[in-house]
Backbone bond lengths (Angstrom), bond angles and torsions (degrees), N, CA, C in turn:
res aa  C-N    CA-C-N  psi(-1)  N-CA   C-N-CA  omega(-1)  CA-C   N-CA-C  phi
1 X - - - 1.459 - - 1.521 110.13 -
2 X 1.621 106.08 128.27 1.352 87.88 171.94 2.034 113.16 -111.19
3 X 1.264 107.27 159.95 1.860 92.50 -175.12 1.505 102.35 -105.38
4 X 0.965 150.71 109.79 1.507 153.21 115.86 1.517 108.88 -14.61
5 X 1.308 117.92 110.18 1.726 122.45 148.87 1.840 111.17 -104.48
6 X 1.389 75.48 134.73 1.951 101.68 177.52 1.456 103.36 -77.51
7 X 1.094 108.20 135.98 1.853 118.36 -178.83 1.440 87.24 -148.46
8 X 1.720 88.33 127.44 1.244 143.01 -11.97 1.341 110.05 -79.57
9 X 1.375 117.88 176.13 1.283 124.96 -154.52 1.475 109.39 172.80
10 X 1.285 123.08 140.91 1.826 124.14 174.01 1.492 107.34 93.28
11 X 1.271 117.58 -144.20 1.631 110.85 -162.15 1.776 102.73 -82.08
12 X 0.932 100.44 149.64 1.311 145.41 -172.80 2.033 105.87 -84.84
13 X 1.266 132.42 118.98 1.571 124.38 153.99 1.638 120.51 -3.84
14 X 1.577 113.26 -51.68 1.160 111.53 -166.66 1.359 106.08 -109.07
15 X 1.385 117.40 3.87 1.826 100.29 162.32 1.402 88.34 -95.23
16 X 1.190 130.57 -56.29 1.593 129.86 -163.17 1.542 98.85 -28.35
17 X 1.766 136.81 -59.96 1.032 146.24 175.13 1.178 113.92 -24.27
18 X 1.585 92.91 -84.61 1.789 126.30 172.32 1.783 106.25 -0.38
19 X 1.740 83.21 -67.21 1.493 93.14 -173.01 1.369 118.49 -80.23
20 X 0.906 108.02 -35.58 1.924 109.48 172.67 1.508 108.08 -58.41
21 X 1.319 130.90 -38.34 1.340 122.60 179.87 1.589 111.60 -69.35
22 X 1.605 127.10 -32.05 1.508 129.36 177.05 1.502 99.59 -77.09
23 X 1.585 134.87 -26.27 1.219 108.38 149.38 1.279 136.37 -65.40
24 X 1.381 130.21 -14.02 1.093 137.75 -167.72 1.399 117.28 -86.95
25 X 1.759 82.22 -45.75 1.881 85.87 175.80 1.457 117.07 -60.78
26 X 1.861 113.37 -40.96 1.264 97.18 177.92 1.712 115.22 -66.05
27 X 1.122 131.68 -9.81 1.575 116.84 -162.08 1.620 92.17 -88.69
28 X 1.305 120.23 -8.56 1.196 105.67 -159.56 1.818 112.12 -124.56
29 X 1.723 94.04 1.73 1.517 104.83 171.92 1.731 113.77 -134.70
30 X 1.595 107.92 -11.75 0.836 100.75 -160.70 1.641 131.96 102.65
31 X 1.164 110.33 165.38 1.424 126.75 -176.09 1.864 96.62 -93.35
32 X 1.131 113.86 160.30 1.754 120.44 -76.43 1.775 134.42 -12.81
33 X 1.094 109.59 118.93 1.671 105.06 149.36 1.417 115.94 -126.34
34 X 0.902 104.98 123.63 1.811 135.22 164.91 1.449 127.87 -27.70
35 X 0.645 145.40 53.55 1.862 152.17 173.05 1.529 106.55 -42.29
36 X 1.051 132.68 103.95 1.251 143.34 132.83 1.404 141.87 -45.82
37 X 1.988 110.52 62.82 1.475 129.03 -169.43 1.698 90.48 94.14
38 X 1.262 106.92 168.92 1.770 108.71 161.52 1.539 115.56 -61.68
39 X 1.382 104.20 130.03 1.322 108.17 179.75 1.429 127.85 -31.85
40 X 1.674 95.80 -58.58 1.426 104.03 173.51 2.223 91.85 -133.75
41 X 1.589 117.40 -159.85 1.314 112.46 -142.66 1.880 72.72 -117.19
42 X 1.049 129.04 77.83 1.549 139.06 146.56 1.427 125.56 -158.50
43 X 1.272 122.65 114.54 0.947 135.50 145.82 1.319 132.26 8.02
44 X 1.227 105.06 -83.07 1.744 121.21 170.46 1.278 102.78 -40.69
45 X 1.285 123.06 -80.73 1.597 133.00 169.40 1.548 109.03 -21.27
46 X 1.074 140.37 -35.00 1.172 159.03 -165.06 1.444 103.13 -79.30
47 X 1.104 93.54 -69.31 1.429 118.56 -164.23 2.075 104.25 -55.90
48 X 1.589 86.55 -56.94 1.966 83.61 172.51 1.411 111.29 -62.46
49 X 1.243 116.87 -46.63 1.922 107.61 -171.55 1.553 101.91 -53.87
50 X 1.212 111.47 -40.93 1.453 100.65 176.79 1.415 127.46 -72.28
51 X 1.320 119.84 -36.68 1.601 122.91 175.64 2.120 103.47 -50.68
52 X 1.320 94.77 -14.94 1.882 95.37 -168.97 1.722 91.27 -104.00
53 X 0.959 142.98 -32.69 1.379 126.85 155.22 1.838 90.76 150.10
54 X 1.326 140.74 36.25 1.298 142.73 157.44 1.770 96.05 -63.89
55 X 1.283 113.08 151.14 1.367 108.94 158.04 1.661 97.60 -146.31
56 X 0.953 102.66 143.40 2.032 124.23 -166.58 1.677 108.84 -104.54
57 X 1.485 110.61 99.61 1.143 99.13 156.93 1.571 127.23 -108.33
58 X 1.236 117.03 -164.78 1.296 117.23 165.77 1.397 122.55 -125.18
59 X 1.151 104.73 -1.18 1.693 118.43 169.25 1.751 111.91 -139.85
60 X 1.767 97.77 132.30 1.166 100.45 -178.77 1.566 121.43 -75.57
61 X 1.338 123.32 -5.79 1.403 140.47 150.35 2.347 101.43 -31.57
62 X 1.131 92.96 -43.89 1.393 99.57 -161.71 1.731 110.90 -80.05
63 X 1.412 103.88 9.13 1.896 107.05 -172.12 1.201 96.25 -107.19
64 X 1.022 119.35 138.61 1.582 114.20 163.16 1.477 122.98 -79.42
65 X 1.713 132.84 121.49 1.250 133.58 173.54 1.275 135.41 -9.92
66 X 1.434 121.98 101.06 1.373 103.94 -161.04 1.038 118.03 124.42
67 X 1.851 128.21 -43.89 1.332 125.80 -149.70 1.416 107.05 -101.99
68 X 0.832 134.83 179.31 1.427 144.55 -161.87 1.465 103.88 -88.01
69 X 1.244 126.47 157.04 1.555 132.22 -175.98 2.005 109.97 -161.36
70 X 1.361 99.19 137.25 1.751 99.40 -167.59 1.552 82.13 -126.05
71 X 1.876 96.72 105.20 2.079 85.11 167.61 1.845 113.05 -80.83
72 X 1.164 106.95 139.04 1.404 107.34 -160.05 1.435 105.58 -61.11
73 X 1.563 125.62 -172.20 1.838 149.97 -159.38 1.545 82.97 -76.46
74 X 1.456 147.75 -38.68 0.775 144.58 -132.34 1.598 106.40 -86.09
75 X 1.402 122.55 -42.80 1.439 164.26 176.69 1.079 120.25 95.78
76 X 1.486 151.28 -168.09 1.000 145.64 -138.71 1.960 96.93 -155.14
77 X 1.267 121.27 166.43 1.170 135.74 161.02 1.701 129.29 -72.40
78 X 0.870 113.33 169.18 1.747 92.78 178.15 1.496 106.98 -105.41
79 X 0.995 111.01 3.22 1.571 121.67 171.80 1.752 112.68 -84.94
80 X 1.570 113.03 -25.52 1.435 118.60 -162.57 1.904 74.51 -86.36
81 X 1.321 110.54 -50.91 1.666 109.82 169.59 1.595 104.38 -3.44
82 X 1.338 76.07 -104.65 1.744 108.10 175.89 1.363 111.14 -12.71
83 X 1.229 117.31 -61.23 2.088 127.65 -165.39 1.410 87.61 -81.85
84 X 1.176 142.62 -3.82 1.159 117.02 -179.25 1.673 115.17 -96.25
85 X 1.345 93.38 -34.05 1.462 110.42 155.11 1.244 127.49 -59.54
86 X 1.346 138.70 -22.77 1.710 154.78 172.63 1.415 78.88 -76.34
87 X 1.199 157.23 -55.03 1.090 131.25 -110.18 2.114 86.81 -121.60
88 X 1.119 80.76 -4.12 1.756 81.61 -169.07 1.698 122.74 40.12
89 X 1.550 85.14 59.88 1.927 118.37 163.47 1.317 111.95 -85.16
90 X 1.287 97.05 113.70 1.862 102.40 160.23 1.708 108.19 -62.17
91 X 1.319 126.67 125.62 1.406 125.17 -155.42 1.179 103.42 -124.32
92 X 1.751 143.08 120.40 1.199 134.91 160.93 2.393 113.70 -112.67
93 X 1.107 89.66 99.92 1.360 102.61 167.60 1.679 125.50 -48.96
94 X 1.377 108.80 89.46 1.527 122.04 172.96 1.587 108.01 -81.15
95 X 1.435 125.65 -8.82 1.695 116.89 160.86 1.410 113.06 -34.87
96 X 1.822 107.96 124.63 0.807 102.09 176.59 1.541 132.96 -82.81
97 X 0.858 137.03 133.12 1.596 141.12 -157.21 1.866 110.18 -52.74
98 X 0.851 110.19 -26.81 1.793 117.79 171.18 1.735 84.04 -68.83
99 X 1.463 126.42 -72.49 1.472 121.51 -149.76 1.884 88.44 -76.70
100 X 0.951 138.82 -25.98 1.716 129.62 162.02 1.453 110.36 -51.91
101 X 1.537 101.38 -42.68 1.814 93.84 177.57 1.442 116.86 -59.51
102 X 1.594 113.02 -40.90 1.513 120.97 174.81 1.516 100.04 -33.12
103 X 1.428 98.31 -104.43 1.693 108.68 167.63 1.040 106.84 12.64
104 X 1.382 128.70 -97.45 1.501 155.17 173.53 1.486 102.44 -4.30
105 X 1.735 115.37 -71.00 1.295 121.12 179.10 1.360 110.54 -61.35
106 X 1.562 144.73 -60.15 1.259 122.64 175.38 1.445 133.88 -40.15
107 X 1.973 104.03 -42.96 1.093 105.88 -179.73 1.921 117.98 -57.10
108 X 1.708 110.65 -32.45 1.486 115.74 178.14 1.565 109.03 -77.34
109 X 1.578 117.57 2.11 1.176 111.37 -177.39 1.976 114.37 -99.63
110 X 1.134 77.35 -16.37 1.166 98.32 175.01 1.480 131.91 -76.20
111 X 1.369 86.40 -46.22 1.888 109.08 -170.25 1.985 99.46 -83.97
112 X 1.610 104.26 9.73 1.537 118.19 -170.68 1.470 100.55 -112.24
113 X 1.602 128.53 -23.56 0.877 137.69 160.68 1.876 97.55 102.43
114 X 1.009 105.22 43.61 1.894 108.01 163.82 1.209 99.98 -105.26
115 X 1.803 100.37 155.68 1.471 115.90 167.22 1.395 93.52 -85.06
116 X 1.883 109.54 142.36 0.919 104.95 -176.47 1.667 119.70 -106.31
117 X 1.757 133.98 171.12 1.354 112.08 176.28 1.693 92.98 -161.13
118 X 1.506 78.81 126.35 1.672 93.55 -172.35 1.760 100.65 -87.65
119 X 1.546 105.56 148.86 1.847 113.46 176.79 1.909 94.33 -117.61
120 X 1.406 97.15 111.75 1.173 103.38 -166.89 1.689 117.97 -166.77
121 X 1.526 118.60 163.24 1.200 101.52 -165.00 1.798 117.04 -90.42
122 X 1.549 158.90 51.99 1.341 146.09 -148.40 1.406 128.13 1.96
123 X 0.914 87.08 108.51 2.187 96.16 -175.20 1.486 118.16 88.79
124 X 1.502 103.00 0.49 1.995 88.87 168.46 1.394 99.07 -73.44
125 X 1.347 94.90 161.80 1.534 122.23 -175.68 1.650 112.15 -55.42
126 X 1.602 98.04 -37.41 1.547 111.85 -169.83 1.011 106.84 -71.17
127 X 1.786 126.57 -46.62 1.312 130.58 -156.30 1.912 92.23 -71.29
128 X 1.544 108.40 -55.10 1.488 106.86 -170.69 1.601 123.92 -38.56
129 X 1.699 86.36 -42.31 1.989 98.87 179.93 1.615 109.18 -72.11
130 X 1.250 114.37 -33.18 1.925 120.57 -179.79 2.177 91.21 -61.65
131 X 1.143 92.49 -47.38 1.566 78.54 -153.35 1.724 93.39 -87.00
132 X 1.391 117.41 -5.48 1.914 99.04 161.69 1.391 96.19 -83.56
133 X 0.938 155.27 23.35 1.274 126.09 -173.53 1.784 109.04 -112.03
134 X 1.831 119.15 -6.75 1.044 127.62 159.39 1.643 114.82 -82.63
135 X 1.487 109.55 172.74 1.563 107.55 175.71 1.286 103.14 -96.25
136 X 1.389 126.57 -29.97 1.539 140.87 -136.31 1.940 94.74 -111.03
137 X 1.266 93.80 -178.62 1.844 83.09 -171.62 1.368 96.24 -96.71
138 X 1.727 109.93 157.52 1.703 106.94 158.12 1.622 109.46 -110.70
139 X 1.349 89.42 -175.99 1.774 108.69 -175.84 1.620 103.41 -91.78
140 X 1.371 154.88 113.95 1.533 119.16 170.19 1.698 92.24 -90.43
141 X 1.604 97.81 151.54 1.822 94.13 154.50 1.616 95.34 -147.05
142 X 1.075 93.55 137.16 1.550 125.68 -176.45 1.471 119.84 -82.76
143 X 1.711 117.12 -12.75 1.063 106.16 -164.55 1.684 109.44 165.04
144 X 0.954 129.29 104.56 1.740 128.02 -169.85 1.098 130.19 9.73
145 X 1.447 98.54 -61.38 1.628 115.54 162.59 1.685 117.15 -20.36
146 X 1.039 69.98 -67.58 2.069 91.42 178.24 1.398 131.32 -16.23
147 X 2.069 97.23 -57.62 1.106 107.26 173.00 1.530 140.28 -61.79
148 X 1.155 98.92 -21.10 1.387 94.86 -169.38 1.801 103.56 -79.06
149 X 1.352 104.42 -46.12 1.747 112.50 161.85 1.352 113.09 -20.06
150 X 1.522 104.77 -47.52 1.729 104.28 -163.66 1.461 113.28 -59.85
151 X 1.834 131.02 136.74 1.546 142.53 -119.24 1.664 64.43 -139.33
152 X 1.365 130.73 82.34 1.739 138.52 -170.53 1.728 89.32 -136.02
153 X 1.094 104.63 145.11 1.624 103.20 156.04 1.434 95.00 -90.84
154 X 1.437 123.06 149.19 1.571 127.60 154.33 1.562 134.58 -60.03
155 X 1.583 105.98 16.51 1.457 124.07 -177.98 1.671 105.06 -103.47
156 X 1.731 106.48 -41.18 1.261 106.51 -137.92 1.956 98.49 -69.94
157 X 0.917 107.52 167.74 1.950 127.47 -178.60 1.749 93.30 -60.70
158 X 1.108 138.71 113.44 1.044 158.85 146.54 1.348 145.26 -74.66
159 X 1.275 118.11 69.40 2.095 105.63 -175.67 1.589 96.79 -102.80
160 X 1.525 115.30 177.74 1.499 118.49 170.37 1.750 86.33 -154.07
161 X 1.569 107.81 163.86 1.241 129.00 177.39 1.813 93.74 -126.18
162 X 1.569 109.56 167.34 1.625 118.61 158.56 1.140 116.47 -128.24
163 X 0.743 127.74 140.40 1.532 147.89 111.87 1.810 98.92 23.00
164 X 1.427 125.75 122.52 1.710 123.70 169.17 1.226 117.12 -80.25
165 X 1.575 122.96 -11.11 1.463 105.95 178.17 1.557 104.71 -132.61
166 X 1.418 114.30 47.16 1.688 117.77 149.90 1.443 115.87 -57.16
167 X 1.636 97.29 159.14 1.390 100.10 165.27 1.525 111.91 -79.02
168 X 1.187 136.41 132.28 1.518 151.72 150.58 1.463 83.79 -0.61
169 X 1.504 109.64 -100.47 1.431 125.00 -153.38 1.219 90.24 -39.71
170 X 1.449 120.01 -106.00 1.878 110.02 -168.24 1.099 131.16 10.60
171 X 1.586 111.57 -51.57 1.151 115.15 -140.03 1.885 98.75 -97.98
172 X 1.045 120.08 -15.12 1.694 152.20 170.29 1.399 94.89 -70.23
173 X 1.492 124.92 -55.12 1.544 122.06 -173.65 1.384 115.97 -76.26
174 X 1.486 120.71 -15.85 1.260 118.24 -175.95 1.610 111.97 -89.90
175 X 1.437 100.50 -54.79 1.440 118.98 148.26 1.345 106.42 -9.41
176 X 1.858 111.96 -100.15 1.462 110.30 178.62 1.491 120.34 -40.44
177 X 1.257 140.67 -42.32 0.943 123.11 163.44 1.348 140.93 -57.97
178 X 1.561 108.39 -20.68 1.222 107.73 163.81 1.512 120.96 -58.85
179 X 1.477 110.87 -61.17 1.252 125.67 -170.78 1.707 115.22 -50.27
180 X 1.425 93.23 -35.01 1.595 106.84 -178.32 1.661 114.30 -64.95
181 X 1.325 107.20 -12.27 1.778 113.07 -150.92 2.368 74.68 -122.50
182 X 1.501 102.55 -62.08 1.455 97.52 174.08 1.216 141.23 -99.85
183 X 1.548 132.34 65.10 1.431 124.99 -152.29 1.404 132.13 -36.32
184 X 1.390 98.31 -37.03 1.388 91.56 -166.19 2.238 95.88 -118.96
185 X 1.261 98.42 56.43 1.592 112.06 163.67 1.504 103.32 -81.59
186 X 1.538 120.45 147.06 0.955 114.05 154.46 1.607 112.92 -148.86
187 X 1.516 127.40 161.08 0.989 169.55 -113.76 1.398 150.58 146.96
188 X 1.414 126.29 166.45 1.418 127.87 -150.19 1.761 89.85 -73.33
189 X 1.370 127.91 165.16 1.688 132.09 164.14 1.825 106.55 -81.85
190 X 1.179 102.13 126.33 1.760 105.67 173.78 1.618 120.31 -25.41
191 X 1.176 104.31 -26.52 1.896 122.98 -168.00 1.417 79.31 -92.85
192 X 0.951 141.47 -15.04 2.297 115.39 170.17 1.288 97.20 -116.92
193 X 1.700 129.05 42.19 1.789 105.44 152.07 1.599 106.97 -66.53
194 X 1.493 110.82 -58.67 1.474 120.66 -175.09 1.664 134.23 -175.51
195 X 0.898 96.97 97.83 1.555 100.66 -165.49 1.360 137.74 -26.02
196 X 1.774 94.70 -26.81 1.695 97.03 164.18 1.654 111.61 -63.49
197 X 1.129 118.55 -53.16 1.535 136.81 -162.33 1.576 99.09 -48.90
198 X 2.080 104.79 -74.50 1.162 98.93 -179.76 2.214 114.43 -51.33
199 X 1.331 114.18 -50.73 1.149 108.94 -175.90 1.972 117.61 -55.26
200 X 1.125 108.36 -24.97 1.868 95.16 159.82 1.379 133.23 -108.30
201 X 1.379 103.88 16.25 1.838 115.31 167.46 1.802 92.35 -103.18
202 X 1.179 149.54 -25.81 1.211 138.85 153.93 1.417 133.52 -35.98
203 X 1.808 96.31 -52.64 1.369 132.06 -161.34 1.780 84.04 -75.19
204 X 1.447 117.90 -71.37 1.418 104.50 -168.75 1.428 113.12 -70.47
205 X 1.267 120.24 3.60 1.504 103.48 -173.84 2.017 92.04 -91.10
206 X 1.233 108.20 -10.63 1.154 89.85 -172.00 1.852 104.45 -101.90
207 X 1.569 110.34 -9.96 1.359 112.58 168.83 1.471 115.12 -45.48
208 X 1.782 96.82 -67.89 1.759 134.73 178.27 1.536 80.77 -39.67
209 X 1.439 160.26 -42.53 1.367 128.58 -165.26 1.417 108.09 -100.03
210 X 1.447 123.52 16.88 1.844 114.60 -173.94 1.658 80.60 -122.23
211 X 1.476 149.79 -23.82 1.484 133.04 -163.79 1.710 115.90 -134.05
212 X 1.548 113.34 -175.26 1.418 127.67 -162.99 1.547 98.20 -79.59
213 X 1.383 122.86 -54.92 1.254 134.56 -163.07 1.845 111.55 -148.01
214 X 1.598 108.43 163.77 1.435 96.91 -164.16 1.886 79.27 -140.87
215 X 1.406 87.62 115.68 1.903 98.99 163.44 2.302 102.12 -79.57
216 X 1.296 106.97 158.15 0.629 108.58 -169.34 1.698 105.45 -135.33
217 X 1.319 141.47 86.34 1.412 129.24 -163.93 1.229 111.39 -88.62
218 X 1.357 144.58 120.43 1.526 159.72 -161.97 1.570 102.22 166.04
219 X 1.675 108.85 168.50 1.330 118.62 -165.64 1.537 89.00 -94.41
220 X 1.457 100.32 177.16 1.672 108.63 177.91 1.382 118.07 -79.74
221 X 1.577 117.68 -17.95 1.317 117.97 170.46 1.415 106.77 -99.52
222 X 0.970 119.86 25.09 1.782 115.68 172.57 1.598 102.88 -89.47
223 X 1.328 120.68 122.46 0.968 139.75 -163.43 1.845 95.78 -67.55
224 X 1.670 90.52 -75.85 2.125 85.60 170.77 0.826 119.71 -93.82
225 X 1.391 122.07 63.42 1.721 124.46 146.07 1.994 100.06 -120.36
226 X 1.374 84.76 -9.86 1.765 81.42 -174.94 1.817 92.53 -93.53
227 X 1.224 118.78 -19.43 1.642 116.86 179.29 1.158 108.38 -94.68
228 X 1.291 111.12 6.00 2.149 111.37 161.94 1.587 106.86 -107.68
229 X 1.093 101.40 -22.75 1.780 101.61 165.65 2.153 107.23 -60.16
230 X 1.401 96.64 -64.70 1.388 110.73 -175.47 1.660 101.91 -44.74
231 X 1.378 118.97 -58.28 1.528 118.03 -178.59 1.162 122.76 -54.09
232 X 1.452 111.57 -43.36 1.483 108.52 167.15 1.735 123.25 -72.54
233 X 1.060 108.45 -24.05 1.224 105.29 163.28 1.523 138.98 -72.36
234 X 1.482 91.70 -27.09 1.963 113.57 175.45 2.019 94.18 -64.32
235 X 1.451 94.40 -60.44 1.922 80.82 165.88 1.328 130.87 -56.12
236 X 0.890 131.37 32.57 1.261 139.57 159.98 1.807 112.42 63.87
237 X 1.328 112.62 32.56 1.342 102.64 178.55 1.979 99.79 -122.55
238 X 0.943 128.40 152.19 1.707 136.75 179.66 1.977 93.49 -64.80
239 X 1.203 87.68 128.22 1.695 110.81 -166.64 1.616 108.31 -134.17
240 X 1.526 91.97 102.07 1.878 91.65 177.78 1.637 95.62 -126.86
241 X 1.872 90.04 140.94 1.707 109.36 166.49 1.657 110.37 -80.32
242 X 1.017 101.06 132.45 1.652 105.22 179.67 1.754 113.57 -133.08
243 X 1.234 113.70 122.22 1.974 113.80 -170.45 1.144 98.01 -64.25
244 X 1.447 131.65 -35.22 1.356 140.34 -132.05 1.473 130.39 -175.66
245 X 1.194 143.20 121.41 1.553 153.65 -174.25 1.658 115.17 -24.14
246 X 1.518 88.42 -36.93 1.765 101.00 170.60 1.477 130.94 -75.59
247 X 1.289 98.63 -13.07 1.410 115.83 -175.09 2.255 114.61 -108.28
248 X 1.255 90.43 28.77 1.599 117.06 152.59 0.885 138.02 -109.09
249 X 2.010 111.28 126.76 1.602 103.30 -152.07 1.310 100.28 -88.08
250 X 1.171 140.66 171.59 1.560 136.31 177.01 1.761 90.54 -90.65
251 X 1.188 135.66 -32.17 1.437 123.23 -170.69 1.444 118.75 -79.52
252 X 1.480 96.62 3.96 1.839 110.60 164.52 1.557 132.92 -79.96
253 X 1.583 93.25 -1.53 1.493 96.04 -153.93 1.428 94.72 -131.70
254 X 1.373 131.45 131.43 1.528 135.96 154.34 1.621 107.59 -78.53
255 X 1.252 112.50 163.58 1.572 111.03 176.99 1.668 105.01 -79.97
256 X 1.096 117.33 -21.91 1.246 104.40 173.62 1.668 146.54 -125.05
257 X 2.096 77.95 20.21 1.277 106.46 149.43 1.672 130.72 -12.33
258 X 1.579 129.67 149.01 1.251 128.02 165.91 1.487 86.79 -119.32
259 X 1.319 97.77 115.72 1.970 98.41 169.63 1.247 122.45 -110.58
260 X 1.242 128.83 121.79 1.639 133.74 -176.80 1.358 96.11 -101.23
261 X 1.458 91.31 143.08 1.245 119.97 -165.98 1.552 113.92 -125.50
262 X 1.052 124.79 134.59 1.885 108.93 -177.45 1.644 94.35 -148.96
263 X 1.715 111.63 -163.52 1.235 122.11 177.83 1.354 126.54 -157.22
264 X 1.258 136.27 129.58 1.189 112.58 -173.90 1.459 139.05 -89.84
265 X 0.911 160.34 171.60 1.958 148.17 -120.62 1.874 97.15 -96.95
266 X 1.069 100.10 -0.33 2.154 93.19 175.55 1.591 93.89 -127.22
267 X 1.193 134.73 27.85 1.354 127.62 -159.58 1.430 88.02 -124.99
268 X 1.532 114.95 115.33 1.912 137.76 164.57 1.555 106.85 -55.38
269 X 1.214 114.93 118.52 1.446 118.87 175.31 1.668 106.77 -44.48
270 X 1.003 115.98 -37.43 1.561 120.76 -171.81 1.635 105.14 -59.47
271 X 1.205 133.43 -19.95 1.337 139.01 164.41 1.460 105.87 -76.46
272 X 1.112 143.86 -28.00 1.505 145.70 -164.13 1.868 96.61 -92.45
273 X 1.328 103.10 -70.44 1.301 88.67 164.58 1.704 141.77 -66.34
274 X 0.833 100.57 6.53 1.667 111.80 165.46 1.873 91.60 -87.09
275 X 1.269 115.11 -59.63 1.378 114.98 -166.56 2.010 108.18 -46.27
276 X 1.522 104.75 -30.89 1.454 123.41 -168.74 1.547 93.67 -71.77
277 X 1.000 114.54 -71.48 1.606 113.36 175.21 1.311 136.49 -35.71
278 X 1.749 84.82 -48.66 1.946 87.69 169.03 1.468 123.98 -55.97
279 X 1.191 105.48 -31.64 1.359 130.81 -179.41 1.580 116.29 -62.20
280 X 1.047 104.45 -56.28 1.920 117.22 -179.09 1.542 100.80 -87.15
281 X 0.864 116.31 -12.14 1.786 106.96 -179.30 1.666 101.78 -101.52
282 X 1.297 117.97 1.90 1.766 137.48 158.34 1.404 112.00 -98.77
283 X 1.620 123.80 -43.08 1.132 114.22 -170.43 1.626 101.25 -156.99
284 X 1.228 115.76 99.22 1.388 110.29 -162.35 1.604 119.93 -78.36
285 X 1.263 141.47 149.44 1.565 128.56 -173.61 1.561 87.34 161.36
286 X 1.144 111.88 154.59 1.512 150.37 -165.14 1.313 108.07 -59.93
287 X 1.808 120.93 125.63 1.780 116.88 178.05 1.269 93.09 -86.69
288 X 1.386 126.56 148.80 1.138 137.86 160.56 1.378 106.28 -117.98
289 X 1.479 120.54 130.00 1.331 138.07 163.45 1.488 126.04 -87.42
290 X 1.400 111.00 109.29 1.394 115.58 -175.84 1.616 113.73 -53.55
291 X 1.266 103.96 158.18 1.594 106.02 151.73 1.833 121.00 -83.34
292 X 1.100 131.13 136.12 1.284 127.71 151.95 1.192 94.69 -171.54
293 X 2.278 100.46 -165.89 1.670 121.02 -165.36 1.330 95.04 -32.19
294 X 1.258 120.82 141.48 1.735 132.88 123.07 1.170 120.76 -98.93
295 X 1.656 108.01 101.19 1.080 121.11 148.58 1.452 148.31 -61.79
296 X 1.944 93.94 117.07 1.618 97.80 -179.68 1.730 108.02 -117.52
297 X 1.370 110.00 45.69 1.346 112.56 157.32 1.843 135.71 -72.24
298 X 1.184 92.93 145.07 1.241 99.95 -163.75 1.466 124.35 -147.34
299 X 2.265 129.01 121.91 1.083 96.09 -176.25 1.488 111.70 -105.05
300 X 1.567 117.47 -150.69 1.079 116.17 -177.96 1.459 94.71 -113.96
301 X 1.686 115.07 146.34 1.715 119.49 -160.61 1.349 93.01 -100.84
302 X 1.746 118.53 135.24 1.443 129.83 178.33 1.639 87.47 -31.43
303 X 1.957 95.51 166.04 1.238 138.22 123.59 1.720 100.54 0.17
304 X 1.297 94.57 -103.38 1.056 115.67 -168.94 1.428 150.00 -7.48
305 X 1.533 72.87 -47.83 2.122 100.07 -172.52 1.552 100.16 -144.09
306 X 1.557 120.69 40.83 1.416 111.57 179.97 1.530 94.03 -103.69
307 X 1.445 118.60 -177.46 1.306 132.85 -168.48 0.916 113.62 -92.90
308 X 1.159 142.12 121.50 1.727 143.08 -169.91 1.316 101.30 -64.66
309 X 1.447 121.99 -54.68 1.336 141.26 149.76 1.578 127.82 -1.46
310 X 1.015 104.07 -61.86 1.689 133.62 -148.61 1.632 83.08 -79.14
């Protein structure tokens, strides 16, 4: 067997943050700090901030007055804003600055006087915080289909924002369909949702063309680790998401299989290589490391919890 790794692959600028700021807060307030939803969409990750004294809720009802609170990579609403302020929470913002830019654009789309319409998935965290962050209502569409549903005259002023961890393709088909149904809509180009996203649906689409099958390591609610499953699968090779090393079937694998391996943008390399091991300690043969992006992105850490230093 031989293993193929996709590069780039694993955390992303704005989980890397995410999580560096819930370490920070605790070194610098202490045990408890407050998580607002999972920081980012893994488990594991989860699981350590908490063994160090993070605790994760989902309602700010659940913090006690006063205490510190990290709204997760995902971003937040401007209403969770608001209650956080009633509640007199010290607040540090882990939104990641690509999904702040979102925001950003609806809010100027707005204040321009378009109806607005988010391309996005129902009930992610991201889509909920993009669409609190207007006063006025949005459209969501999930998926081509969508458009034609939409109750729009074909006159009215039109922009849309997305969602940062669509699939490429989708998000091109909805697009065209918009434009096709609204000519003169406008919006960001598919190539500026986010560079991690587009840069590891590339990476595996070009894995999915050198091997047999493509493991995929991310949680089940990770939005893009489930849209690197789909990509590798649109290439025509058998594409399974797996949390963890244990969660590989042996009837997936020939011995002389080429297996690609990737990760999705909140997923700790230390899970990928566990996945590598499981693998060679079943069927032993040579990792090969792809070429692609190297990423040297980087953001700047709130106010809050930056380095006096730095």
């Amino acid at each position: 067997m031989q293993i193929l790794l996709a590069q780039p692959r694993g955390f992303c600028a704005g989980v890397t943050r995410a999580i560096d700021i819930v370490d920070r807060a605790l070194a610098r307030h202490g045990a408890p700090v407050y998580v607002f939803h999972e920081i980012v969409h893994n488990q594991w990750v989860v699981n350590d901030l908490r063994s160090r004294g993070a605790v994760f809720v989902d309602s700010l009802r659940l913090v006690p007055p006063g205490a510190h609170v990290v709204f997760s990579a995902h971003g937040v609403s401007a209403d969770v804003e608001t209650q956080a302020r009633a509640f007199f929470l010290h607040t540090v913002d882990a939104t990641c600055p690509l999904v702040s830019k979102v925001h950003q654009q609806a809010q100027r789309f707005e204040r321009l006087g378009y109806t607005l319409l988010m391309i996005g998935h129902a009930g992610h965290q991201e889509v909920r915080g993009t669409m609190g962050r207007v006063r006025g209502s949005m459209h969501l569409i999930s998926q081509e289909s969508d458009v034609a549903a939409l109750n729009l005259p074909s006159d009215v002023r039109i922009a849309y924002v997305t969602q940062t961890t669509l699939s490429l393709e989708d998000t091109r088909d909805v697009i065209a369909a918009l434009k096709q149904r609204f000519p003169f809509i406008v919006g960001p180009d598919v190539n500026d949702i986010c560079y991690a996203t587009q840069n590891r649906q590339v990476a595996v689409r070009a894995l999915a063309a050198q091997v047999d099958i493509v493991l995929v390591v991310g949680a089940r609610n990770s939005s893009n680790s489930n849209r690197l499953r789909e990509v590798a699968a649109r290439a025509g090779v058998p594409a399974h998401l797996v949390q963890e090393a244990s969660e590989i079937q042996p009837d997936w694998l020939g011995k002389n299989d080429r297996v690609g391996v990737t990760s999705g943008a909140s997923t700790p390399e230390l899970l990928v290589q566990q996945v590598v091991q499981a693998l060679q300690a079943s069927h032993a043969g040579p990792v090969v490391q792809l070429p692609g992006v190297r990423e040297n992105v980087m953001f700047r850490m709130p106010a809050e919890v930056a380095d006096e230093t730095a």
